[in-house]
N, CA, C and O of each residue as an XYZ file, in Angstrom:
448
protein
N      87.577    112.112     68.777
C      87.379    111.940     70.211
C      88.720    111.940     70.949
O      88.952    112.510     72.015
N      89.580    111.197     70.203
C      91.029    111.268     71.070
C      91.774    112.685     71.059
O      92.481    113.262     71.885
N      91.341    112.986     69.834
C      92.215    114.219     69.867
C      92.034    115.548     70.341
O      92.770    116.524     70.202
N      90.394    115.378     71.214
C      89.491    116.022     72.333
C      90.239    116.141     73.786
O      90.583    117.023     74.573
N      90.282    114.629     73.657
C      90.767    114.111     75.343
C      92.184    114.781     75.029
O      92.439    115.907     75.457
N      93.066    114.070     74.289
C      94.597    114.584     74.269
C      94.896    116.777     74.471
O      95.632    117.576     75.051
N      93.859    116.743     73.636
C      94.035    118.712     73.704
C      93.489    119.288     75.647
O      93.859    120.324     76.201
N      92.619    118.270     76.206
C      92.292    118.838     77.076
C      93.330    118.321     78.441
O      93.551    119.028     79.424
N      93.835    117.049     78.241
C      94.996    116.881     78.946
C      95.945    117.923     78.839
O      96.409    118.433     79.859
N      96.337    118.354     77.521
C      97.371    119.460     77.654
C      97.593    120.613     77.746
O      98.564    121.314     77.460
N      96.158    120.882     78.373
C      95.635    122.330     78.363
C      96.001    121.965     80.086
O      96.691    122.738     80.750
N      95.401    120.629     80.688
C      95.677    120.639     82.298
C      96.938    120.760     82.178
O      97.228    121.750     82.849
N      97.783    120.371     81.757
C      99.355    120.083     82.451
C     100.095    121.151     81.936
O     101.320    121.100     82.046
N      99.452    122.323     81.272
C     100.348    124.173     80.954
C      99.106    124.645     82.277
O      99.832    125.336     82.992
N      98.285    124.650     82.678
C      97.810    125.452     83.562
C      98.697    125.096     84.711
O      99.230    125.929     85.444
N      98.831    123.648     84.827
C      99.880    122.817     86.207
C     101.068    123.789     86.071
O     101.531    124.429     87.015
N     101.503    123.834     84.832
C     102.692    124.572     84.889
C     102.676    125.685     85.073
O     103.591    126.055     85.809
N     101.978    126.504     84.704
C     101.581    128.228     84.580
C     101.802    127.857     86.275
O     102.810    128.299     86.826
N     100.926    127.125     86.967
C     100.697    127.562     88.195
C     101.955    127.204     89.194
O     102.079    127.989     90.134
N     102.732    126.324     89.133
C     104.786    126.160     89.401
C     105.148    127.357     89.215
O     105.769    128.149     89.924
N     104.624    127.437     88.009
C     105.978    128.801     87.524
C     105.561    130.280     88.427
O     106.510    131.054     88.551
N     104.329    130.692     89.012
C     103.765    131.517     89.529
C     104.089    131.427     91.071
O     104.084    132.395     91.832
N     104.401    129.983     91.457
C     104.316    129.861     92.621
C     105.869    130.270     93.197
O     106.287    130.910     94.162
N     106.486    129.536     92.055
C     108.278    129.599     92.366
C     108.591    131.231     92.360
O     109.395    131.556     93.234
N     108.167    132.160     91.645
C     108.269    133.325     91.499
C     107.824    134.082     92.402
O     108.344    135.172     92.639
N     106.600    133.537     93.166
C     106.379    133.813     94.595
C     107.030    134.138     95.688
O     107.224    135.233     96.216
N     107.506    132.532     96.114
C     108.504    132.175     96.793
C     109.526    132.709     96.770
O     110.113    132.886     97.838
N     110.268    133.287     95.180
C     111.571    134.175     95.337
C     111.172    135.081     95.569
O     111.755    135.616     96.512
N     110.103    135.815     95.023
C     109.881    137.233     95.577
C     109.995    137.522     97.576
O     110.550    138.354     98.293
N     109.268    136.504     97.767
C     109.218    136.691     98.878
C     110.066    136.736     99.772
O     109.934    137.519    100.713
N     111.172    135.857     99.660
C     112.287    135.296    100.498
C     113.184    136.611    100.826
O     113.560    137.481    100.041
N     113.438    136.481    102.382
C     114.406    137.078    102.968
C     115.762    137.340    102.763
O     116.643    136.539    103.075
N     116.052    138.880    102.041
C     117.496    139.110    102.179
C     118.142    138.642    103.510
O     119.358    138.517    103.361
N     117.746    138.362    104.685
C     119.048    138.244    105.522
C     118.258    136.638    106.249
O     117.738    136.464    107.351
N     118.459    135.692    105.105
C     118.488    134.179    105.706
C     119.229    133.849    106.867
O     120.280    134.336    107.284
N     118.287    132.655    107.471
C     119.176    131.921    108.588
C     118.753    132.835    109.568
O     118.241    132.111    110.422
N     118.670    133.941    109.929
C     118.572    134.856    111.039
C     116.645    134.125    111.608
O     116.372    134.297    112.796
N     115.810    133.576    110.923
C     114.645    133.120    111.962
C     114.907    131.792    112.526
O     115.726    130.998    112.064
N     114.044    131.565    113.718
C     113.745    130.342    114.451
C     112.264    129.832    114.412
O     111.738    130.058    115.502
N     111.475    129.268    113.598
C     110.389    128.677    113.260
C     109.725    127.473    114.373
O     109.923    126.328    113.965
N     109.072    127.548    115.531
C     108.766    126.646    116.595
C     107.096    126.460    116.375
O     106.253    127.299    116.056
N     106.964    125.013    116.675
C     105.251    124.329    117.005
C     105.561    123.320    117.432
O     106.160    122.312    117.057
N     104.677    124.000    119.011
C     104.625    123.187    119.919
C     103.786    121.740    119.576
O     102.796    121.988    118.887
N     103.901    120.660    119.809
C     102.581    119.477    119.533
C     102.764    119.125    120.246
O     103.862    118.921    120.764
N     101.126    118.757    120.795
C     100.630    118.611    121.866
C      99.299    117.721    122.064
O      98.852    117.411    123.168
N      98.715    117.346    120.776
C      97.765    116.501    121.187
C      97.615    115.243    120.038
O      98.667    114.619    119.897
N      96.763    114.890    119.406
C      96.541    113.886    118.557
C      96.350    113.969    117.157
O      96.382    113.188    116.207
N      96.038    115.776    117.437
C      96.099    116.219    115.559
C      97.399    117.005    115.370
O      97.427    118.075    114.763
N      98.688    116.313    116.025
C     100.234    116.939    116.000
C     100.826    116.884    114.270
O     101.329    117.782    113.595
N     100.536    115.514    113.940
C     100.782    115.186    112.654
C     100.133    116.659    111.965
O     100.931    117.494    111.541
N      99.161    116.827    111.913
C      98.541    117.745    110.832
C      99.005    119.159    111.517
O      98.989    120.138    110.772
N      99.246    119.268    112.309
C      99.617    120.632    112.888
C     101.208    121.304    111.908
O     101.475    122.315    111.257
N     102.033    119.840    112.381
C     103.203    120.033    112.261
C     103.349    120.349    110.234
O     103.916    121.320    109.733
N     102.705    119.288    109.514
C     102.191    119.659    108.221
C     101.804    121.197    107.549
O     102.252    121.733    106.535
N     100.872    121.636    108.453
C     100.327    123.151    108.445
C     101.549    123.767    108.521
O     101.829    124.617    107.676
N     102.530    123.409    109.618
C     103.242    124.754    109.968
C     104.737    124.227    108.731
O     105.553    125.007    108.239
N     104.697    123.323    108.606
C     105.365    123.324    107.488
C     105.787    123.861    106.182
O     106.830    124.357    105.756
N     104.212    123.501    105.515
C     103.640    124.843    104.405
C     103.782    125.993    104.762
O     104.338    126.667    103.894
N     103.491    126.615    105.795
C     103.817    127.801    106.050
C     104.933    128.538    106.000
O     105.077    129.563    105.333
N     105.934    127.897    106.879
C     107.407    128.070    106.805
C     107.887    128.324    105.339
O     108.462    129.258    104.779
N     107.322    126.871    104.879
C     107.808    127.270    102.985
C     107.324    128.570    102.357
O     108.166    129.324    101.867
N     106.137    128.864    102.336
C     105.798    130.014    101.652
C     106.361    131.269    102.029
O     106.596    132.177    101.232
N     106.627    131.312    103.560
C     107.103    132.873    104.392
C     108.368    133.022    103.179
O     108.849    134.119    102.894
N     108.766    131.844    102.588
C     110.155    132.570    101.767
C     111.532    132.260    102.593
O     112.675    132.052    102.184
N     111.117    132.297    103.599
C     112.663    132.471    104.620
C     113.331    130.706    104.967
O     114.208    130.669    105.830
N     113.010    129.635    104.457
C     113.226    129.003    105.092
C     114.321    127.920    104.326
O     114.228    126.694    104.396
N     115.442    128.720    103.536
C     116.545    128.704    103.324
C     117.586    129.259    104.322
O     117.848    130.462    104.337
N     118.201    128.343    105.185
C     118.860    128.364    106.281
C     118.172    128.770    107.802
O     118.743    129.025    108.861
N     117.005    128.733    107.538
C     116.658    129.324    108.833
C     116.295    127.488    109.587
O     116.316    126.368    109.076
N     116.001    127.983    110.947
C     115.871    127.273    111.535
C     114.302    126.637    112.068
O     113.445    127.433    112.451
N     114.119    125.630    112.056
C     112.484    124.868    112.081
C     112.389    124.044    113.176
O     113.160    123.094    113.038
N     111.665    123.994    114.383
C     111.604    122.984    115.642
C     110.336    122.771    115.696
O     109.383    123.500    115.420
N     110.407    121.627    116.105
C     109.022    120.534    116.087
C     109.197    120.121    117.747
O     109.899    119.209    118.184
N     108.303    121.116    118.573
C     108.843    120.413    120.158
C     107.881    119.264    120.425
O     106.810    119.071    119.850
N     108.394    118.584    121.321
C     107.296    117.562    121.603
C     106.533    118.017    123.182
O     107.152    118.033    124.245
N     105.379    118.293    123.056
C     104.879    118.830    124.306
C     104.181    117.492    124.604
O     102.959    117.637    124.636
N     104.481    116.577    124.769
C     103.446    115.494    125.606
C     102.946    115.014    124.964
O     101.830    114.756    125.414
N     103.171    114.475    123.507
C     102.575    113.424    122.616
C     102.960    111.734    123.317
O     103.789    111.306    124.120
N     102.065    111.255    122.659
C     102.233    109.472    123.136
C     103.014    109.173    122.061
O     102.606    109.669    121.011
N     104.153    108.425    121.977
C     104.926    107.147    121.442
C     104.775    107.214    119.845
O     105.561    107.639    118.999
N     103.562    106.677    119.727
C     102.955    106.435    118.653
C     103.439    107.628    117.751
O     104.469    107.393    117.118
N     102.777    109.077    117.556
C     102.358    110.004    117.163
C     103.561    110.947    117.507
O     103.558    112.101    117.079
N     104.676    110.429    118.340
C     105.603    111.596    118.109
C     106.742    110.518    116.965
O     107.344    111.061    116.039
N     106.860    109.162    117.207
C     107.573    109.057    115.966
C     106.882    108.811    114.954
O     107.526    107.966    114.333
N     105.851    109.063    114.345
C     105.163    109.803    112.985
C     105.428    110.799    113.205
O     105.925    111.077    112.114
N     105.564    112.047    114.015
C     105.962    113.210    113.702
C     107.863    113.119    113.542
O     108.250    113.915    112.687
N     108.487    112.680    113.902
C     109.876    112.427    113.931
C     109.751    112.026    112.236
O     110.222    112.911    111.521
N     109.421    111.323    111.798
C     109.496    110.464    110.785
C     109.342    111.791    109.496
O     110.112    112.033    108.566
N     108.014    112.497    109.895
C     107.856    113.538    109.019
C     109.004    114.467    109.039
O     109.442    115.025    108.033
N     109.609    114.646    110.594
C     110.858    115.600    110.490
C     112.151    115.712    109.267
O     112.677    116.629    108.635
N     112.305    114.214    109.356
C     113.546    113.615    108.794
C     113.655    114.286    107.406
O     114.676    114.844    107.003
N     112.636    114.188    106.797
C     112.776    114.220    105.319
C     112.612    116.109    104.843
O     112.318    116.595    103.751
N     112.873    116.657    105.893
C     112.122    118.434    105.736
C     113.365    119.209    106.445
O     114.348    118.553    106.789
N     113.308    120.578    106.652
C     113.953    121.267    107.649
C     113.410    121.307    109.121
O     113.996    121.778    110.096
N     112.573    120.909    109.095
C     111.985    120.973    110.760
C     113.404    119.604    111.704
O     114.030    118.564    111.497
N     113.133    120.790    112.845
C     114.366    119.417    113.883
C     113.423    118.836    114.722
O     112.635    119.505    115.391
N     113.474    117.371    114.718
C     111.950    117.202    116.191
C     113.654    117.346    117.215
O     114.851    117.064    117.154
N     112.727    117.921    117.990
C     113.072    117.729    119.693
C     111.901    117.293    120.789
O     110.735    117.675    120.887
N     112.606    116.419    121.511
C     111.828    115.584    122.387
C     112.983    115.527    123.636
O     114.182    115.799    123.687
N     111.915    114.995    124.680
C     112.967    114.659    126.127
C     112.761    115.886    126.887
O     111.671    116.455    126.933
N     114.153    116.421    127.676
C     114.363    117.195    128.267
C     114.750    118.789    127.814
O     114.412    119.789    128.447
N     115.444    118.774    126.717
C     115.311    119.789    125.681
C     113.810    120.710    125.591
O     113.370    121.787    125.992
N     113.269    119.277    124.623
C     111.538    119.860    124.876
C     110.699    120.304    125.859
O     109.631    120.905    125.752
N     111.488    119.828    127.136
C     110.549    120.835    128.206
C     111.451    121.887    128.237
O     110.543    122.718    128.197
N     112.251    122.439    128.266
C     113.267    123.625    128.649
C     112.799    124.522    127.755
O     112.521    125.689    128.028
N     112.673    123.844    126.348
C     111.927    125.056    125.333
C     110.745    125.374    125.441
O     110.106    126.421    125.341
N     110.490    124.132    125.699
C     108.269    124.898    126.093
C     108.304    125.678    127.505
O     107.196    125.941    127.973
N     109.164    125.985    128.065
C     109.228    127.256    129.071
C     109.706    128.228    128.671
O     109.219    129.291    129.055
N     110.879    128.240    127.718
C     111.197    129.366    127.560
C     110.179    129.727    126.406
O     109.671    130.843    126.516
N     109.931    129.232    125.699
C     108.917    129.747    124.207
C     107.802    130.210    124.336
O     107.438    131.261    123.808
N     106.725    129.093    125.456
C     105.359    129.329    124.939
C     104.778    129.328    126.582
O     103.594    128.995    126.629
N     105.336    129.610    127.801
C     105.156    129.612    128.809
C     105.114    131.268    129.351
O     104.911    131.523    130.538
């Protein structure tokens, strides 16, 4: 019986791996000869900002490009609360939050 459970644990954790190793190979395939040259922007704007900003996160990662490129998190009119949870998520990633007066200057020039 144990040696059931033990074979089928280690059948999960080479598929876990098969599937890293597929993904990382991805990711290099994909990635941009001429890094740093994009600007990655999402606007947040309402109460599902957290999960927005998440989404566009993953995304960024997979495009490949997001070795030196650039990531903005604007704040379009979130409450208090919910833009520093989104700040908080910034910190630890490539995304920059911008908030204040910045953030309106860019939500005119970007998405206006």
């Amino acid at each position: 019986m144990m040696d059931a459970f033990l074979g089928i644990f280690l059948m999960v954790l080479c598929v876990v791996g098969v599937v890293s190793i597929i993904r990382a190979c991805a990711l290099s395939l994909a990635a941009s000869k001429h890094k740093g040259n994009r600007v990655y922007a999402v606007l947040l704007e309402n109460s599902t900002a957290d999960i927005e900003l998440q989404m566009a996160m993953y995304s960024v990662e997979w495009d490949g490009a997001l070795s030196g490129a650039k990531a903005l998190a604007i704040d379009g009119g979130l409450d208090e609360e919910t833009a520093e949870y989104c700040r908080r998520i910034c910190e630890g990633s490539a995304f920059s939050f911008v908030s204040g007066e910045d953030a309106v200057a860019l939500k005119k020039i970007l998405f206006e």
